[in-house]
Backbone bond lengths (Angstrom), bond angles and torsions (degrees), N, CA, C in turn:
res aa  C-N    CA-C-N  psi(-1)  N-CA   C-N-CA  omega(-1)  CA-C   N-CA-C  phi
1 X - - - 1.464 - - 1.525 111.09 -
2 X 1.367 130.72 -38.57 1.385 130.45 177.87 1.635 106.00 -87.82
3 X 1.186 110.78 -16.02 1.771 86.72 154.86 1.173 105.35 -83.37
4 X 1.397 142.26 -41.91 1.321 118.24 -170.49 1.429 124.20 -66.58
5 X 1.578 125.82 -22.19 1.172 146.39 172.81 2.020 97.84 -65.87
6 X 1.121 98.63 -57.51 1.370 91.88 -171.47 1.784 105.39 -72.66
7 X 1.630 138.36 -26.62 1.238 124.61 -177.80 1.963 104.08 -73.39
8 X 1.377 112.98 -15.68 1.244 125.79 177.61 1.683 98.56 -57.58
9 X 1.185 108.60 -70.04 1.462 128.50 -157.36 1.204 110.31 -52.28
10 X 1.926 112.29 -29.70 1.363 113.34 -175.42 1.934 101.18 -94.73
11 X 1.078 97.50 -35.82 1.670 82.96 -173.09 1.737 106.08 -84.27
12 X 1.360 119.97 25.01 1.558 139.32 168.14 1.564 91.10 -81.18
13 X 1.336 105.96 -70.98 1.363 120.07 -157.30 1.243 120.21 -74.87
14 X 1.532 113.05 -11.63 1.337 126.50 162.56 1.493 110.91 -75.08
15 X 1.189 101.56 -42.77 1.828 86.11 -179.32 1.782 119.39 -109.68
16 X 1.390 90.86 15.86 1.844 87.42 161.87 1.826 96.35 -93.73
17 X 1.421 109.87 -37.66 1.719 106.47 177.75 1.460 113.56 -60.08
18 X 1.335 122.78 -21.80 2.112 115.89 -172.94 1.298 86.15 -92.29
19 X 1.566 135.21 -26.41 1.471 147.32 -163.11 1.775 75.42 -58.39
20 X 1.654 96.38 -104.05 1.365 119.92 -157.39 1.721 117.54 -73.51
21 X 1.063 120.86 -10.62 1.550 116.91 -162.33 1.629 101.32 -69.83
22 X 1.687 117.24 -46.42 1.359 136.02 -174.66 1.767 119.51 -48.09
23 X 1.471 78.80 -49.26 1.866 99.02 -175.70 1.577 87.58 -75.33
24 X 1.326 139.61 -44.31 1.603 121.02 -162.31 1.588 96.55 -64.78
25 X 1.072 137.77 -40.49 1.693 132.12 -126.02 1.950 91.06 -108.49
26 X 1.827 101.44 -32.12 0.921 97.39 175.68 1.796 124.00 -68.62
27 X 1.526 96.23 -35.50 1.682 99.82 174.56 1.368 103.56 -90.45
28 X 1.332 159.10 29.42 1.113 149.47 84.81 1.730 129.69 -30.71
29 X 1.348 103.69 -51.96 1.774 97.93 165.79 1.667 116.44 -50.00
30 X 1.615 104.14 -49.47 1.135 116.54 -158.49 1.784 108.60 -63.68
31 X 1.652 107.35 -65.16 1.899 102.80 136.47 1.491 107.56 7.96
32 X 1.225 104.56 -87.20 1.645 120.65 -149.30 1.820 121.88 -57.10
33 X 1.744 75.82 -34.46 1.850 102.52 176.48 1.716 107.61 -69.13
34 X 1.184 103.23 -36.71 1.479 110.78 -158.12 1.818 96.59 -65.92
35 X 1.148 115.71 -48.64 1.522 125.85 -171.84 1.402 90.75 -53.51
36 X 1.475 133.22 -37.59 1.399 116.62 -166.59 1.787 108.16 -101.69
37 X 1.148 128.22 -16.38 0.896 127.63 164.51 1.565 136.85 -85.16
38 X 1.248 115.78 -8.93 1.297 118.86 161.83 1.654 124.24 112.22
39 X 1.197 121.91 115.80 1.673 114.31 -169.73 1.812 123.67 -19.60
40 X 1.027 95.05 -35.47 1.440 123.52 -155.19 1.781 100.95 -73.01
41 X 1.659 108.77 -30.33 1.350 109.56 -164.72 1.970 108.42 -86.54
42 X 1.464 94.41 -174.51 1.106 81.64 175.69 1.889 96.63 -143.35
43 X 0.914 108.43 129.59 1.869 110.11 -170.41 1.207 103.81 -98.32
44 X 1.124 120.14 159.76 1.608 144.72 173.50 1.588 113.47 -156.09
45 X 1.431 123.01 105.36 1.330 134.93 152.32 1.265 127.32 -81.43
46 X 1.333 122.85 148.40 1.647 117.61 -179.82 1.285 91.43 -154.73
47 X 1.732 125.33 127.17 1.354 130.85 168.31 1.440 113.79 -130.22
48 X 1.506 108.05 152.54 1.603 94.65 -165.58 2.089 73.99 -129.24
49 X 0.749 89.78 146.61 1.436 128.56 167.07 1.121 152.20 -158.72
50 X 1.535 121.53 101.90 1.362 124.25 -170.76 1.685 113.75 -109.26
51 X 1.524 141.59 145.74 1.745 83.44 -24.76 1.110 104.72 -92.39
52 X 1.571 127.29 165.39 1.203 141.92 165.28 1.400 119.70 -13.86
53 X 1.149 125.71 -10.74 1.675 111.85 -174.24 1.612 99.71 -102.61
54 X 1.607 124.12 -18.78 1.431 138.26 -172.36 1.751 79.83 -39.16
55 X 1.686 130.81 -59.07 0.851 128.85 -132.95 1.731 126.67 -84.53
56 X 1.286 96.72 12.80 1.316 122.35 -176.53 1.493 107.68 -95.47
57 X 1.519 117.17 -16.63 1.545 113.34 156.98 1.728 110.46 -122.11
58 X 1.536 98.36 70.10 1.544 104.74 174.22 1.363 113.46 52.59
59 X 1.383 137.56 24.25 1.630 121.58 -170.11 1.541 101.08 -121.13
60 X 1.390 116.50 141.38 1.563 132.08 -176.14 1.493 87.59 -132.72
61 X 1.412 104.61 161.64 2.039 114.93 148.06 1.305 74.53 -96.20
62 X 1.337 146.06 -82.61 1.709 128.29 -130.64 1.668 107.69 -134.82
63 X 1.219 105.56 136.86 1.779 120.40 -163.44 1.591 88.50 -119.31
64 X 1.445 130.82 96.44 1.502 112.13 162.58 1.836 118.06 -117.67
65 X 1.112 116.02 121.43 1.412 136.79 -150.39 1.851 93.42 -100.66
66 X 1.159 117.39 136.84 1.673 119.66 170.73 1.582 95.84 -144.49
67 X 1.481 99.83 126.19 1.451 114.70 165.29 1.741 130.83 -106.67
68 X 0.527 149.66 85.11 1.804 138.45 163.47 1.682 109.81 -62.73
69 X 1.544 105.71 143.88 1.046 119.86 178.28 1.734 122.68 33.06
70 X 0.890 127.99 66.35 1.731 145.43 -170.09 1.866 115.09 -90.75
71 X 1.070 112.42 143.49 1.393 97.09 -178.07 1.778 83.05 -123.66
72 X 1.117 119.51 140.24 1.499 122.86 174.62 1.658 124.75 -138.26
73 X 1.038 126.82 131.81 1.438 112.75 -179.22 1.321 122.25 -68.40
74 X 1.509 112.56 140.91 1.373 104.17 -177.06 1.648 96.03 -151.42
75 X 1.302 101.10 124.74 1.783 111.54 179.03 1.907 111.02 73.63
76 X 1.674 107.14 6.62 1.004 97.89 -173.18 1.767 107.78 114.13
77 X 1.251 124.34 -26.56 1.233 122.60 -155.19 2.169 102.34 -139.60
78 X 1.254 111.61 153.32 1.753 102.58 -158.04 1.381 111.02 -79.57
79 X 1.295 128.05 138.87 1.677 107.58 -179.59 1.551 74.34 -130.79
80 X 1.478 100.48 157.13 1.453 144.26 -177.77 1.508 109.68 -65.18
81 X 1.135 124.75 144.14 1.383 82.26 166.80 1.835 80.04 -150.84
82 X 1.520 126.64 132.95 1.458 131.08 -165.80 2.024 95.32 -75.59
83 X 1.250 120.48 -38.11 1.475 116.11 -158.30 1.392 100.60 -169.50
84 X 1.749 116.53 124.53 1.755 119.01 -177.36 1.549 84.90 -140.08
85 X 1.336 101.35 120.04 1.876 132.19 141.55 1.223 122.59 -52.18
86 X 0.909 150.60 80.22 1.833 122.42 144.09 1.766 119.97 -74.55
87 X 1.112 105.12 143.92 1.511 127.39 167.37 1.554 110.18 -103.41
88 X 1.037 127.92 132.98 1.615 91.99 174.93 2.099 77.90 -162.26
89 X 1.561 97.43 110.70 1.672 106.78 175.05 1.342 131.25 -126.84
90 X 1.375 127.09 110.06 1.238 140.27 -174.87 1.570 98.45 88.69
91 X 1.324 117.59 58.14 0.976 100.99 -175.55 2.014 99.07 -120.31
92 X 1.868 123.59 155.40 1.646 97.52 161.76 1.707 107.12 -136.26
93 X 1.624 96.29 146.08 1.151 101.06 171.83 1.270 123.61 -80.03
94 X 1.739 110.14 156.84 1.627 112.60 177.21 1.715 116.44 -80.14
95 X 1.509 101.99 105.47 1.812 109.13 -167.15 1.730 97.26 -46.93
96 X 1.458 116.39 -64.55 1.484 82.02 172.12 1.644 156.95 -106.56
97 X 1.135 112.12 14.90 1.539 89.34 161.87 1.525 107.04 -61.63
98 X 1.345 126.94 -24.65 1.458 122.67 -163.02 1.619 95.57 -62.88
99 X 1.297 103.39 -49.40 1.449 93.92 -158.08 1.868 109.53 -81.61
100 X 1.431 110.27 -39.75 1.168 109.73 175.21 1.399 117.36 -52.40
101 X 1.995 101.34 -49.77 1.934 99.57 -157.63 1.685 88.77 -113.18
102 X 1.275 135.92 18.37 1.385 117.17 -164.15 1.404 128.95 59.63
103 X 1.356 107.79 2.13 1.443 108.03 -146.76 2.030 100.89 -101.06
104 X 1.041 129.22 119.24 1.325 136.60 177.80 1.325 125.22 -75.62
105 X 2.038 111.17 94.39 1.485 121.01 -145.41 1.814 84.46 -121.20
106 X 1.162 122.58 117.85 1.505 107.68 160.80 1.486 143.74 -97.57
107 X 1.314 109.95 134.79 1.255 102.80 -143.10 1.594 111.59 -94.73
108 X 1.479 101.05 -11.36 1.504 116.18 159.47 1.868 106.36 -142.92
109 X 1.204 87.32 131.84 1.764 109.13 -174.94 1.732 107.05 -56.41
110 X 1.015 141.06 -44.11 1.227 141.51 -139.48 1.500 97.11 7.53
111 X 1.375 119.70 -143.86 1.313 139.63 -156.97 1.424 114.16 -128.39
112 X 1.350 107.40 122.17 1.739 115.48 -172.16 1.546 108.56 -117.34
113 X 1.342 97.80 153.68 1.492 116.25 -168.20 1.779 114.64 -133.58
114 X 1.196 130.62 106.09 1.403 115.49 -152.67 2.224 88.13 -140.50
115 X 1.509 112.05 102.87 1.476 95.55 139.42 1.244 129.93 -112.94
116 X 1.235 127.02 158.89 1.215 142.92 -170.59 0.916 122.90 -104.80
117 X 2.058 153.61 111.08 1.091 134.31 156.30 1.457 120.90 -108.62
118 X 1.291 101.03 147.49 2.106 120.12 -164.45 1.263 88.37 -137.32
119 X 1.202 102.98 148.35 1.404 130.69 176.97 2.118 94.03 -113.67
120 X 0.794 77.92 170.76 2.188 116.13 -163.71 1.640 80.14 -80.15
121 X 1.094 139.73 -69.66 1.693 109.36 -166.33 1.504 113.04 -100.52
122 X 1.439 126.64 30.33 1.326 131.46 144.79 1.628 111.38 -82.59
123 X 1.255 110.47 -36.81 1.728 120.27 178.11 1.548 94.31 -64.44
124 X 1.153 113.61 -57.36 1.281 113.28 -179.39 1.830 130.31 -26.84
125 X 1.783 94.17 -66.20 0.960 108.01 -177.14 1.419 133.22 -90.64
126 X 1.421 111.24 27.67 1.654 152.39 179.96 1.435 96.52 -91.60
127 X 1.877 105.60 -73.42 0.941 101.09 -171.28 1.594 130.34 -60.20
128 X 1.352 98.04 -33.69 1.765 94.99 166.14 1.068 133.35 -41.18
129 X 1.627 95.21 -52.41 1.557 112.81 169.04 1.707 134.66 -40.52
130 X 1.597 82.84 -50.60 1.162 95.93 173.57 1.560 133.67 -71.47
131 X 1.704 93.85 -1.29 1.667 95.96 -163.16 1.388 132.32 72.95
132 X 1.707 113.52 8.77 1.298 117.47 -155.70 1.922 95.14 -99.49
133 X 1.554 103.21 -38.46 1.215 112.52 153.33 1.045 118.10 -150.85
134 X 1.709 110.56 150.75 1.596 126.18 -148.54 1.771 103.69 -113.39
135 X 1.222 108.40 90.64 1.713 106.23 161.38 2.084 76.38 116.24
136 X 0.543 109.85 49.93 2.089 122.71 -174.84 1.747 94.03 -61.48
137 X 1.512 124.78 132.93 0.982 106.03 144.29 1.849 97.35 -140.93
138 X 1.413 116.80 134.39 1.549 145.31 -164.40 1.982 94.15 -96.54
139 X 1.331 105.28 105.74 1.649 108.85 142.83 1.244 118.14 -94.60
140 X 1.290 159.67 123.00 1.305 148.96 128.49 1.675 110.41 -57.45
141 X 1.070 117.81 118.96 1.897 146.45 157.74 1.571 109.16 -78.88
142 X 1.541 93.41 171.96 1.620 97.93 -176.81 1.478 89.76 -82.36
143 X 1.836 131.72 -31.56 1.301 123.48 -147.53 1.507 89.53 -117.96
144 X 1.298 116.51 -34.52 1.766 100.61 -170.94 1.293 102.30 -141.98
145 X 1.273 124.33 176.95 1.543 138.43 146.49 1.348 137.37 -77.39
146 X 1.356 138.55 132.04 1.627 128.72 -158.43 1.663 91.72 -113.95
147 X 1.060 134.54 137.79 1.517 126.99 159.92 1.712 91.00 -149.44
148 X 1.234 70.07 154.87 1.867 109.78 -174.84 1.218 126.48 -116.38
149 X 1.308 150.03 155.16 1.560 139.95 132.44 1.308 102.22 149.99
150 X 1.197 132.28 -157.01 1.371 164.07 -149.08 1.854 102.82 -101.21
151 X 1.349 101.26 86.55 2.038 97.63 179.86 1.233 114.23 -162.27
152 X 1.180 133.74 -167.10 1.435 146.96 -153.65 1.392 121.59 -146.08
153 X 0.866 106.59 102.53 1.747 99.61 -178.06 1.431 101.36 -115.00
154 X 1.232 130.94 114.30 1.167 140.07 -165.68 1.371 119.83 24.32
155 X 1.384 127.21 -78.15 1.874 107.71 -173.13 1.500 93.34 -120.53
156 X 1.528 112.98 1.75 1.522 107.00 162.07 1.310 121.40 -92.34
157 X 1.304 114.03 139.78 0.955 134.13 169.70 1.729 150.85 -132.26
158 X 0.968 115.77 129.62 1.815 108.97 -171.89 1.156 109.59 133.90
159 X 1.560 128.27 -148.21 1.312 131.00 -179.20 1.484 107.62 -67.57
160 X 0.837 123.93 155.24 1.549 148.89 -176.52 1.571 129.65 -177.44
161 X 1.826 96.83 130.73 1.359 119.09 173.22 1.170 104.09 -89.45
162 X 1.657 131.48 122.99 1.729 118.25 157.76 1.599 112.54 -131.40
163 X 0.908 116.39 163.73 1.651 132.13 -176.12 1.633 92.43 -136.94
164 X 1.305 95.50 132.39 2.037 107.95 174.85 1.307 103.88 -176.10
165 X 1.264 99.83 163.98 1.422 109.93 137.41 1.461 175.65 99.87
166 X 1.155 143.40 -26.37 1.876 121.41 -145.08 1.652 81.67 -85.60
167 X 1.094 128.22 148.09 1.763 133.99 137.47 1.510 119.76 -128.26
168 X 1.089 121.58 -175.57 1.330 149.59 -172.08 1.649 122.16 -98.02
169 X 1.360 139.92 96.08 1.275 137.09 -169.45 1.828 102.19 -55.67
170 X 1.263 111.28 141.93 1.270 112.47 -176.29 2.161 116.32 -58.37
171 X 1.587 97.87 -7.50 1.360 103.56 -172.70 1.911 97.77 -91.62
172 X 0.954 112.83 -20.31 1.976 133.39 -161.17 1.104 105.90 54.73
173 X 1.319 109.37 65.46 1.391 104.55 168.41 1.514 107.37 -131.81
174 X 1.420 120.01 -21.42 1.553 132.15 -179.59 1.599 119.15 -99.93
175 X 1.077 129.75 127.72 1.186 124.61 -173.82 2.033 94.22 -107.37
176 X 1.292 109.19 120.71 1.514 119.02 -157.46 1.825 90.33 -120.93
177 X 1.263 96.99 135.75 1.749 110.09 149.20 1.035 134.27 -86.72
178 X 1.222 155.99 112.85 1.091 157.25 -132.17 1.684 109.20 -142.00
179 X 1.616 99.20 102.33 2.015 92.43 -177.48 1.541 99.54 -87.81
180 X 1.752 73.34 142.33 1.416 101.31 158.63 1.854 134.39 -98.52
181 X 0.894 95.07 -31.89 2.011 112.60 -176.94 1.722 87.04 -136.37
182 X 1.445 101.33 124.60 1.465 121.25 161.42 1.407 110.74 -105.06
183 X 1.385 124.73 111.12 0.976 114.20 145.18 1.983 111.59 86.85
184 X 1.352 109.37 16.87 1.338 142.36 -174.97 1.975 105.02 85.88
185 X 1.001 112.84 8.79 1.326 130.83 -165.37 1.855 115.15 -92.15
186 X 1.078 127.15 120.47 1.537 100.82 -175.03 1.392 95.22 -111.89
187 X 1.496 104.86 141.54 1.583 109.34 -149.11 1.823 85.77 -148.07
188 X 1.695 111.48 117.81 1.716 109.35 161.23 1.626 112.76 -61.31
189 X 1.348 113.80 64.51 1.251 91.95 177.35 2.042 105.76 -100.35
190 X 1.617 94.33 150.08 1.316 94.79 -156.22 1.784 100.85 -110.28
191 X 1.474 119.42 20.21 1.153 151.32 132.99 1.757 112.51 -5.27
192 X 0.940 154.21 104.02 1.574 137.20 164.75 1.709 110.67 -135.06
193 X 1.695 103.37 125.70 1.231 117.05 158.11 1.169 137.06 -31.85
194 X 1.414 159.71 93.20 1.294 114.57 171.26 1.905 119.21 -82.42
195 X 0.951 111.13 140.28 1.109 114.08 168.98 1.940 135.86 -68.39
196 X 1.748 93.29 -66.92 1.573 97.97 159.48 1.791 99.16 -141.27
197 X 1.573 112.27 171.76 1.163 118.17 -179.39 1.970 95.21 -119.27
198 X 1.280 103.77 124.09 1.596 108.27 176.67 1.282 116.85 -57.30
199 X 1.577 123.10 -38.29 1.104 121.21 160.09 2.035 130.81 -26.39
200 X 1.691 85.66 -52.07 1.389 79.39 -179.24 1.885 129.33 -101.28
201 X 1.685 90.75 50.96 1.458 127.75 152.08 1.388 111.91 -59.77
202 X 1.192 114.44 -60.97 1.445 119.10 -150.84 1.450 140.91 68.24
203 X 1.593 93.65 25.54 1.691 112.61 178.06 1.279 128.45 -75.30
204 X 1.183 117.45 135.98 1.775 125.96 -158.57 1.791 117.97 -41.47
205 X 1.432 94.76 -26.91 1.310 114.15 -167.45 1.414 124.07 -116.38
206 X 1.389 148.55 131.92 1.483 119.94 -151.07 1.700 75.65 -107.48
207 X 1.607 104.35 152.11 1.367 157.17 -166.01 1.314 118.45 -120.59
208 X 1.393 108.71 129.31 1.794 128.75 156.24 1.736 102.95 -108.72
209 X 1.459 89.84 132.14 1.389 106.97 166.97 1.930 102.83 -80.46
210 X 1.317 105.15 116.24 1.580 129.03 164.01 1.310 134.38 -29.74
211 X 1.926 80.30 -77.48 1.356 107.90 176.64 1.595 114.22 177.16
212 X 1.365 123.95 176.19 1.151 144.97 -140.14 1.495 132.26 -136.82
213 X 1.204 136.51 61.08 1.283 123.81 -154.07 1.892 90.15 -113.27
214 X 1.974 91.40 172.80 1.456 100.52 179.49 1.999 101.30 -121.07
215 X 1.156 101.91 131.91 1.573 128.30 -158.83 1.680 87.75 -117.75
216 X 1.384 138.41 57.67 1.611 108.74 175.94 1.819 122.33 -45.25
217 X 1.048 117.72 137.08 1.605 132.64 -11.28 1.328 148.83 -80.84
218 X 2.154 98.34 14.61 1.140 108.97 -165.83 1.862 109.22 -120.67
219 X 1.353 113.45 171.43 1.918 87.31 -179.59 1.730 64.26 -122.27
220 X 1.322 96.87 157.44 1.652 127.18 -170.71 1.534 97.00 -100.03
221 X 0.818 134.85 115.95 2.032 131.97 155.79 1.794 106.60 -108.17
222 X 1.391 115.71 126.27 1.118 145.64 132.87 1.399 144.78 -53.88
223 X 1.005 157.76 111.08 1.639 166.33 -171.03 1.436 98.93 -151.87
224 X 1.499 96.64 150.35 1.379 116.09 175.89 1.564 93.14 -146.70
225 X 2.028 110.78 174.72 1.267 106.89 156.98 1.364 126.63 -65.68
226 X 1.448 104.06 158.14 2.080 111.34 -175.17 1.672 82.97 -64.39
């Protein structure tokens, strides 16, 4: 009878811990996200871990992250960002820098999954920022992108209307605009914007941008692991 009382007690405590341990650590990450993402956002963590104790040395099968409205640094300066995914499977974190520096070091890569949606006057107001273009204004189309303002496209220079575009830097790390019609003009110019560099995310895991589609009012970006 007291083994059975006692095999009770443990497979109790086994499944109030896969119950609740997941949901605590996950709304603790989410906590953690929020400080870096900005009042404005709204976080959602979900971790599955079996069993539940894996997670006491950084280990998940699946890390999935949901953002609304996020402000994030990028190049130094805040870009908008409408909606960010993470996937993140078989992957483990390093218990301590987390716990010592806060800081999110991984200690095994598994496989990451990240899309991104931006809207046309968050791109915009990057680029201002950035100086890349001055007085920026971003349409996203079903077929192209419209940008405007104060820039340089190789030996041109000054105000400019363009329609182009989004591609992929041959390294996947730059998400580039690419005009097509300057200025009502259709011109091969082989000229390309960059917009943002993924790199300067600062995500645990290094990333190739995928691919690229246009969602009006938002353009969608994709990355996964190399």
């Amino acid at each position: 009878m007291n083994v059975l009382r006692i095999a009770l007690v443990v497979i109790l405590v086994a499944v109030l811990g896969q119950v609740l341990v997941p949901p605590v650590v996950a709304g603790r990450a989410a906590a953690a996200l929020h400080a870096v993402t900005g009042a404005g956002s709204t976080d959602q963590v979900a971790v599955t871990a079996v069993p539940f104790w894996t997670l006491a040395s950084g280990q998940a099968q699946d890390v999935r992250v949901v953002v609304h409205q996020a402000t994030v640094p990028v190049d130094g300066e805040p870009l908008g960002i409408a909606q960010a995914t993470v996937n993140w499977q078989g992957g483990q974190v390093a218990v301590g820098p987390l716990l010592r520096q806060g800081r999110l070091v991984a200690a095994r890569p598994g496989r990451m999954h990240l899309t991104i949606e931006v809207d046309g006057p968050a791109v915009a107001r990057l680029l201002d920022a950035t100086g890349r273009v001055h007085g920026a204004q971003v349409t996203v189309g079903a077929h192209s992108v419209t940008l405007t303002g104060q820039l340089s496209l190789g030996s041109l220079k000054g105000h400019v209307s363009t329609r182009g575009r989004l591609a992929i830097s041959p390294n996947g790390q730059e998400l580039l605009f690419v005009p097509q019609v300057l200025d009502g003009l259709s011109l091969p110019l082989a000229a390309s914007l960059p917009l943002f560099d993924l790199t300067s995310f600062n995500l645990p895991l290094p990333l190739r941008l995928t691919s690229v589609a246009l969602a009006p009012p938002v353009i969608v970006v994709q990355a996964a692991s190399p």
